[in-house]
N, C-alpha and C positions, 0 to 999 in steps of 0.2 A: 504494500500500500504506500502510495506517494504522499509526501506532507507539504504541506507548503508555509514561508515565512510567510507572514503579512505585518505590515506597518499601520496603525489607523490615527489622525491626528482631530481631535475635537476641536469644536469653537472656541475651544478655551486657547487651541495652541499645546493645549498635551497631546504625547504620543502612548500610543500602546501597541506593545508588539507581542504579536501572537503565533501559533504553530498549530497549524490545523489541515487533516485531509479534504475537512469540504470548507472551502474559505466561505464561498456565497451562503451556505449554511452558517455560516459562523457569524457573519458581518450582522445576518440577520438578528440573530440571537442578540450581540450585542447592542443592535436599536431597535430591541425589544426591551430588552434591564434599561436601556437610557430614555424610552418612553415612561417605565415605570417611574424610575425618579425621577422626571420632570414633574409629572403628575401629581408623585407624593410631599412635592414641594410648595407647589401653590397655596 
């Protein structure tokens, strides 16, 4: 199984770097927790 790096940079200008066989699975995932805490912030 192949993995791939990914680099992801928020609007804040932070980066997160990650390792994952399915990235577009992964990206998702991750603006789904960051809908969440949007949400839980308001």
């Amino acid at each position: 199984m192949a993995y791939r790096v990914y680099v992801i940079q928020n609007s804040e200008g932070k980066f997160y770097i990650g390792l994952s066989d399915d990235v577009v699975r992964r990206i998702a995932q991750h603006m789904h927790v960051a809908s969440k805490r949007s949400k839980a912030m308001r």
